[in-house]
PDB file of N, CA, C and O in Angstrom:
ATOM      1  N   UNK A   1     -98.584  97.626  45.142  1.00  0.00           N
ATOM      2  CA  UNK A   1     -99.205  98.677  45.910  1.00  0.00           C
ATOM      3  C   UNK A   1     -98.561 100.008  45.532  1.00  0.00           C
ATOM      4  O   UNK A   1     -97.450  99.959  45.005  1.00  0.00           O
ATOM      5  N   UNK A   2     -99.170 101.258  45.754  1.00  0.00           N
ATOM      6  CA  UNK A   2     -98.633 102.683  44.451  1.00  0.00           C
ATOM      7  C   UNK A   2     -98.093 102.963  46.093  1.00  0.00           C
ATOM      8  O   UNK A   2     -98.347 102.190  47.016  1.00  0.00           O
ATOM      9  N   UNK A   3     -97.371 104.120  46.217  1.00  0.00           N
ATOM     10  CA  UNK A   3     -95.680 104.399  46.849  1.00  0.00           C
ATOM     11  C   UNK A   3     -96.737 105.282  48.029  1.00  0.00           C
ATOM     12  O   UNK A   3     -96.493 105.434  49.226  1.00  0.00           O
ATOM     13  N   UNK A   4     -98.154 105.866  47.141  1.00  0.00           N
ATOM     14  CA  UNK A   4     -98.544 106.572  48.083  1.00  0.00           C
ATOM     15  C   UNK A   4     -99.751 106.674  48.958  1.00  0.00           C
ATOM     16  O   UNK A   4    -100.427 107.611  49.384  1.00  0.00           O
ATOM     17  N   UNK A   5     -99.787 105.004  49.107  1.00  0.00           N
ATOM     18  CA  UNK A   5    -100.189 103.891  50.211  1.00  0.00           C
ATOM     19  C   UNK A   5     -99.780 103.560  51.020  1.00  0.00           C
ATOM     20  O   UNK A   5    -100.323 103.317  52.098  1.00  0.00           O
ATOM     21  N   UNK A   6     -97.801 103.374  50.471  1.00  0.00           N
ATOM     22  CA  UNK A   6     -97.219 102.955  51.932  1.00  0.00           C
ATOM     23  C   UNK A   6     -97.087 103.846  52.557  1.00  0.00           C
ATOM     24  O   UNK A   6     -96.834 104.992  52.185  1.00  0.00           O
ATOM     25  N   UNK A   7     -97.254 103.411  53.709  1.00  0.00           N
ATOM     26  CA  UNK A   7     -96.958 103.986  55.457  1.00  0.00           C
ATOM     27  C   UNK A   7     -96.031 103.127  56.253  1.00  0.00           C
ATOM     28  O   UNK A   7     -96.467 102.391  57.138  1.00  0.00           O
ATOM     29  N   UNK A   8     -94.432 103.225  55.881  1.00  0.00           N
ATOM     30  CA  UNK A   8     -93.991 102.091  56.752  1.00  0.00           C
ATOM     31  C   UNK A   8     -93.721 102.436  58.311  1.00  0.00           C
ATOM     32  O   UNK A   8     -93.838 103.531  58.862  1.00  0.00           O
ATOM     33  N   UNK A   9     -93.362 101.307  58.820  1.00  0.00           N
ATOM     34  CA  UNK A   9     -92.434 101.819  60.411  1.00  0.00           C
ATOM     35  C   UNK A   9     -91.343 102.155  60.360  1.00  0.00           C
ATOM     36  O   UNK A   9     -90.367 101.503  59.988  1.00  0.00           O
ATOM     37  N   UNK A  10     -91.414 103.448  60.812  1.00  0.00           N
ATOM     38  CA  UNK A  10     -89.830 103.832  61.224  1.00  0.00           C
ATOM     39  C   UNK A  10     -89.146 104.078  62.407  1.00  0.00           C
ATOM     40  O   UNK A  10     -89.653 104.706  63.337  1.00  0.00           O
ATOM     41  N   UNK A  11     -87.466 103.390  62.430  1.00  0.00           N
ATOM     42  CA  UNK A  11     -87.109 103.578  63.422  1.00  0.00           C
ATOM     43  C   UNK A  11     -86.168 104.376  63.435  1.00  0.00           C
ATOM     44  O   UNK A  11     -85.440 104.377  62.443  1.00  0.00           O
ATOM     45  N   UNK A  12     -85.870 105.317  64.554  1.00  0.00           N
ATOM     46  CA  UNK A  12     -84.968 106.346  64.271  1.00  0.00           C
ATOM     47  C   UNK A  12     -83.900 106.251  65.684  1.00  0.00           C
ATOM     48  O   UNK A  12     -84.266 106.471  66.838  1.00  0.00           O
ATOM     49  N   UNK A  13     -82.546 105.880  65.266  1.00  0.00           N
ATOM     50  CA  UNK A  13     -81.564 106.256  66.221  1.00  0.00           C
ATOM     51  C   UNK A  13     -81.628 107.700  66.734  1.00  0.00           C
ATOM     52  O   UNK A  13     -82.082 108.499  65.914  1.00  0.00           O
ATOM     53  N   UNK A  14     -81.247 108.219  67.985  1.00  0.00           N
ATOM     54  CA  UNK A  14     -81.189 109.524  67.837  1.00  0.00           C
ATOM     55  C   UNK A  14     -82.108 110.259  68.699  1.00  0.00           C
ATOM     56  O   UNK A  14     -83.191 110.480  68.158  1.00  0.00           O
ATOM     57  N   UNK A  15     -81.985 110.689  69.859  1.00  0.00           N
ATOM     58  CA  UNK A  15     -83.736 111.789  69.424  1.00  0.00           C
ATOM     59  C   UNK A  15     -82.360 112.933  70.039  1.00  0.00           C
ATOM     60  O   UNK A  15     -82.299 113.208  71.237  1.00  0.00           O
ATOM     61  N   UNK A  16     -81.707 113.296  69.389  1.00  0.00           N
ATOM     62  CA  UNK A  16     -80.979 115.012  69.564  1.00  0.00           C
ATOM     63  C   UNK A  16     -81.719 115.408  68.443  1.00  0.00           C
ATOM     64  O   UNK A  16     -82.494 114.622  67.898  1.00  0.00           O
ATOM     65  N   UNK A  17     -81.517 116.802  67.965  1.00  0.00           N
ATOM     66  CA  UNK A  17     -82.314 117.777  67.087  1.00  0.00           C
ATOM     67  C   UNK A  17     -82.287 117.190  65.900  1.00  0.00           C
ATOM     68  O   UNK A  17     -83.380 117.228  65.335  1.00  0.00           O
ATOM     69  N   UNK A  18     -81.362 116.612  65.260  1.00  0.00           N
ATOM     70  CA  UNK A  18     -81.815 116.044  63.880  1.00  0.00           C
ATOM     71  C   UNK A  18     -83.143 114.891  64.146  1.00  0.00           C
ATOM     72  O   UNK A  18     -84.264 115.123  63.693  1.00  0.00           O
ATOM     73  N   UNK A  19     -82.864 113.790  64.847  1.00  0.00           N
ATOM     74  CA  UNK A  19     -83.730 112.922  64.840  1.00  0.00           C
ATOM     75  C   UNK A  19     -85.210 112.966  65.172  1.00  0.00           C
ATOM     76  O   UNK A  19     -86.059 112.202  64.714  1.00  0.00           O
ATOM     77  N   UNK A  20     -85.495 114.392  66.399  1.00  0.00           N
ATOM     78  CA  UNK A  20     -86.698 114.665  66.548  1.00  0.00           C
ATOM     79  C   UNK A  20     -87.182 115.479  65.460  1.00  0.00           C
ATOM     80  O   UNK A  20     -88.302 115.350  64.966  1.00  0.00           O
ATOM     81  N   UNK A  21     -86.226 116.410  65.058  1.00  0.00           N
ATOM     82  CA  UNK A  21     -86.963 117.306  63.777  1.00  0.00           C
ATOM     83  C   UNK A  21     -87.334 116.474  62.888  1.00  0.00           C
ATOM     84  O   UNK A  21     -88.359 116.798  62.288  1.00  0.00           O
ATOM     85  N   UNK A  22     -86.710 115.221  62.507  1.00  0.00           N
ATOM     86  CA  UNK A  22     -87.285 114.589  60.930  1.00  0.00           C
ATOM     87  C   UNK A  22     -88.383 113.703  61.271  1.00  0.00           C
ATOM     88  O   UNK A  22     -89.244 113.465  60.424  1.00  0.00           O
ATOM     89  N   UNK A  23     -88.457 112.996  62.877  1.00  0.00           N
ATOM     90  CA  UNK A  23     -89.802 112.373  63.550  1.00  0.00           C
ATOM     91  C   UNK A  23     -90.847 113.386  63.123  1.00  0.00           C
ATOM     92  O   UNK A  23     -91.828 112.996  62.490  1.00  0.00           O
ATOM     93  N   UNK A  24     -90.607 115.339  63.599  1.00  0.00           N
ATOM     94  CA  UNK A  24     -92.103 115.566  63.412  1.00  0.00           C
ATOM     95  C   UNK A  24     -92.317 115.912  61.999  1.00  0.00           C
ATOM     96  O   UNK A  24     -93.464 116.324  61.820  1.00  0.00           O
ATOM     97  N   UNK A  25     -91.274 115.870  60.461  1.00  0.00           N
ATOM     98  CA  UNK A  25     -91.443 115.989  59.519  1.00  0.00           C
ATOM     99  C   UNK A  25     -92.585 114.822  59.035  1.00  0.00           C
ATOM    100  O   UNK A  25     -93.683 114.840  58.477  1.00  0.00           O
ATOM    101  N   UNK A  26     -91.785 113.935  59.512  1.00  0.00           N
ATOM    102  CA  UNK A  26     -92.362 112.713  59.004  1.00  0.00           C
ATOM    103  C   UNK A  26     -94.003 112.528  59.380  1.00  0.00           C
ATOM    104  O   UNK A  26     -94.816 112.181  58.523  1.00  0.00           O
ATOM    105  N   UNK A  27     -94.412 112.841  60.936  1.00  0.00           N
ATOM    106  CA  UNK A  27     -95.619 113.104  60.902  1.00  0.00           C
ATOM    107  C   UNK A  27     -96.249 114.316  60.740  1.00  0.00           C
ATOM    108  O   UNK A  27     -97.479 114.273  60.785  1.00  0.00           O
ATOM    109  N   UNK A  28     -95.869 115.098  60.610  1.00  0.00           N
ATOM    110  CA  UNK A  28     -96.527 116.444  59.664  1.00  0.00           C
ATOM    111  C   UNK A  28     -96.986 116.067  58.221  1.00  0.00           C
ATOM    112  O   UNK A  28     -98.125 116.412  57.906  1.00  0.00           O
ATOM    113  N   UNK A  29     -96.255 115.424  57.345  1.00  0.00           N
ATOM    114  CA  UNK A  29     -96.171 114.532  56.129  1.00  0.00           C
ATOM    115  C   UNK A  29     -96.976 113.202  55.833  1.00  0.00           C
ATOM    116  O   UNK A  29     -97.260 112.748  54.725  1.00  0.00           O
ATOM    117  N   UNK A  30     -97.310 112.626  57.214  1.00  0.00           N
ATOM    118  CA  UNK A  30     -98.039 111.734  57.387  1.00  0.00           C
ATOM    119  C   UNK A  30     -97.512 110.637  56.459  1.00  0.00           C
ATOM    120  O   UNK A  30     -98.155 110.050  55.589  1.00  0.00           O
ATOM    121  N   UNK A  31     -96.252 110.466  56.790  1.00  0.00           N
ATOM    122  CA  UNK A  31     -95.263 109.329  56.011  1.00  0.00           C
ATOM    123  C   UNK A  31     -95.192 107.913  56.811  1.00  0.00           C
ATOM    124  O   UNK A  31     -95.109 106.760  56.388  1.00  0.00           O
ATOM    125  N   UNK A  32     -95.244 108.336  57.863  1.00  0.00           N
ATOM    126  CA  UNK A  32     -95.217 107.074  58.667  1.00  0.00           C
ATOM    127  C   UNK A  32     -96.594 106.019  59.505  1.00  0.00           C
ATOM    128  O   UNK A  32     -97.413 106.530  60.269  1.00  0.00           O
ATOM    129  N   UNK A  33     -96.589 105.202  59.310  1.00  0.00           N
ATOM    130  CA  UNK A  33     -97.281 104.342  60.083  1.00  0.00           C
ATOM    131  C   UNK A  33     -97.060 104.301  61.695  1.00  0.00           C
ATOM    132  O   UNK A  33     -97.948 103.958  62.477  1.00  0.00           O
ATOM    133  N   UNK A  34     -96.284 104.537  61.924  1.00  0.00           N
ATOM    134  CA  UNK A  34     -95.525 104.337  63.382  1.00  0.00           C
ATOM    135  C   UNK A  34     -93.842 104.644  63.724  1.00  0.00           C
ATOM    136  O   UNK A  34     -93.090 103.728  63.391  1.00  0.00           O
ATOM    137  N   UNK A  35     -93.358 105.566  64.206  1.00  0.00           N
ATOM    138  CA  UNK A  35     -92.270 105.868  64.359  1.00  0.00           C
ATOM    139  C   UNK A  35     -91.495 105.765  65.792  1.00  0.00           C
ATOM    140  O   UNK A  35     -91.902 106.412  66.757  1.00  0.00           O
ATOM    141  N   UNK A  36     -90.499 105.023  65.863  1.00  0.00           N
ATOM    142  CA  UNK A  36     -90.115 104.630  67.160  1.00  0.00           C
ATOM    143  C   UNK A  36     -87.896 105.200  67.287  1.00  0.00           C
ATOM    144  O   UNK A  36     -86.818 104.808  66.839  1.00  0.00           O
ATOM    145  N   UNK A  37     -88.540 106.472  68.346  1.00  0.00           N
ATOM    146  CA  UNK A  37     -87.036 106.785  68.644  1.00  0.00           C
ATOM    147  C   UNK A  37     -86.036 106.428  69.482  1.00  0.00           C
ATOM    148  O   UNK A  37     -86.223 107.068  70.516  1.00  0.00           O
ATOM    149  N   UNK A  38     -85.276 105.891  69.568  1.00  0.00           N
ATOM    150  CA  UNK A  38     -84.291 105.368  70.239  1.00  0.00           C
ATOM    151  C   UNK A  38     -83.156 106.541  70.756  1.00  0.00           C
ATOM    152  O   UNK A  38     -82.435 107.249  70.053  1.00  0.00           O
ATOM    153  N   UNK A  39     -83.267 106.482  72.233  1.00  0.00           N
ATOM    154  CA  UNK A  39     -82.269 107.222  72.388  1.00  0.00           C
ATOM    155  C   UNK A  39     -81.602 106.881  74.387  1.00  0.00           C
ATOM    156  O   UNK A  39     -82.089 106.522  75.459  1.00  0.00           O
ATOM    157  N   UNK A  40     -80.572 107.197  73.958  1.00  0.00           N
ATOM    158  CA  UNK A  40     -80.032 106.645  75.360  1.00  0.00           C
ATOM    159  C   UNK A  40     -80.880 107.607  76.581  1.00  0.00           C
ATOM    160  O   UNK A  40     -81.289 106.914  77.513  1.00  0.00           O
ATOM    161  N   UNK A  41     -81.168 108.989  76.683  1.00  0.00           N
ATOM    162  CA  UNK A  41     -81.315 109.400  77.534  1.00  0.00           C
ATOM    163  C   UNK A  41     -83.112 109.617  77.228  1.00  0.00           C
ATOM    164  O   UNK A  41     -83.726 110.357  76.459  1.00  0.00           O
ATOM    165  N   UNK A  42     -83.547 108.599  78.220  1.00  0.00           N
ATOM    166  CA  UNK A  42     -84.932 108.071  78.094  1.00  0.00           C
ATOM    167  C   UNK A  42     -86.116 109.463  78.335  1.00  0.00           C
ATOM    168  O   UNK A  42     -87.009 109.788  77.553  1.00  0.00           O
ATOM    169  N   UNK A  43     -85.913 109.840  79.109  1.00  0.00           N
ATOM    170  CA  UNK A  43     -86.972 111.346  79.358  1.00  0.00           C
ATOM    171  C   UNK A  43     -86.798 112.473  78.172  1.00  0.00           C
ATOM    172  O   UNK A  43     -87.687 113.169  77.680  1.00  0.00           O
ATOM    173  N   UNK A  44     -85.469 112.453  77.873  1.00  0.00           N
ATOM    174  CA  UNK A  44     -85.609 113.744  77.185  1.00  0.00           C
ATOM    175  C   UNK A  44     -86.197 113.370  75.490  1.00  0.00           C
ATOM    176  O   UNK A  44     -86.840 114.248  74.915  1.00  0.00           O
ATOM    177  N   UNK A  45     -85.896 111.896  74.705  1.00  0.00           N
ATOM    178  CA  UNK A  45     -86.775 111.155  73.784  1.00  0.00           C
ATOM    179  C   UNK A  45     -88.294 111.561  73.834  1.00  0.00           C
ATOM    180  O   UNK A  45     -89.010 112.212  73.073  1.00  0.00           O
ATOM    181  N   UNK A  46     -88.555 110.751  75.347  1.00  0.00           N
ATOM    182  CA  UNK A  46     -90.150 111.212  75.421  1.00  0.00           C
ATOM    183  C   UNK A  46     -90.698 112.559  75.436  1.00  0.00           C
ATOM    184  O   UNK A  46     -91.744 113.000  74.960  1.00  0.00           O
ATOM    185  N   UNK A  47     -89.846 113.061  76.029  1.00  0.00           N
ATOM    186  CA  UNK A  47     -90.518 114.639  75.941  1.00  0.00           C
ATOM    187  C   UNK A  47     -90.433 115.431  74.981  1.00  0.00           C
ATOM    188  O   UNK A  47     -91.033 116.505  74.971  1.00  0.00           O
ATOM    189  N   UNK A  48     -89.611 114.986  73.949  1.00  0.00           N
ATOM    190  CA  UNK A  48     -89.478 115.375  72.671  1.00  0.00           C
ATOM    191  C   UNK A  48     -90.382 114.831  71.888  1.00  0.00           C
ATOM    192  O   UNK A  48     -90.903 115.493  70.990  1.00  0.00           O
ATOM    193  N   UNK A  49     -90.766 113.275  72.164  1.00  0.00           N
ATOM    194  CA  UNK A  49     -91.718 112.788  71.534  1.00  0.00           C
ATOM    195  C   UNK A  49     -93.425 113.912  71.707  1.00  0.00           C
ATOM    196  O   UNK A  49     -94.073 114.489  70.834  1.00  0.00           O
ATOM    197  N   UNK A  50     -93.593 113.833  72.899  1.00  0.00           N
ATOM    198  CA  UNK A  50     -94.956 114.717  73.046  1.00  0.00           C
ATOM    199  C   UNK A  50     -94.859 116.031  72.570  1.00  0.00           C
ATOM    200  O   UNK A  50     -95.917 116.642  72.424  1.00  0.00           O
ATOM    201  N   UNK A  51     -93.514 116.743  72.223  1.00  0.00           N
ATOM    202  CA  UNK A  51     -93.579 118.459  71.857  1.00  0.00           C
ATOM    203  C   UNK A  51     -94.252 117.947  70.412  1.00  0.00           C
ATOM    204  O   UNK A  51     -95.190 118.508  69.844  1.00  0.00           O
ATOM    205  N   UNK A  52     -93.567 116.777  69.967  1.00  0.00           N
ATOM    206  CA  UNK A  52     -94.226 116.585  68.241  1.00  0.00           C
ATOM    207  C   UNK A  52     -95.445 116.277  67.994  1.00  0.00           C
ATOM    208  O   UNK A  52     -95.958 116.714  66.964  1.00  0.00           O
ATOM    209  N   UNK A  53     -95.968 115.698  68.620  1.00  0.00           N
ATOM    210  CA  UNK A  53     -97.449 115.222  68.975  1.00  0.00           C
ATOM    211  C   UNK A  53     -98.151 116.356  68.876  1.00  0.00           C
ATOM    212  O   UNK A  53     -99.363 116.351  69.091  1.00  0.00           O
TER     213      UNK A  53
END
């Protein structure tokens, strides 16, 4: 399969400023299939998740 087919899953430790900035790189880029952030403090992940959205 050519490199620019795949869409894998990614998971990202993290959602402080590095980890959300490269989440919305990644979908700006449309690199990912599905991206899932892990982070201890559960609200502020999600709400970071929807600013990228």
């Amino acid at each position: 399969m050519p490199m620019e087919t795949l869409h894998p899953k990614i998971g990202i430790i993290g959602g402080g400023n590095v980890g959300i900035r490269y989440a919305c790189g990644l979908m700006i880029n449309g690199l990912a299939r599905s991206i899932i952030i892990v982070d201890l403090d559960k609200k502020r992940s999600q709400g970071e998740a929807k600013y990228c959205a």
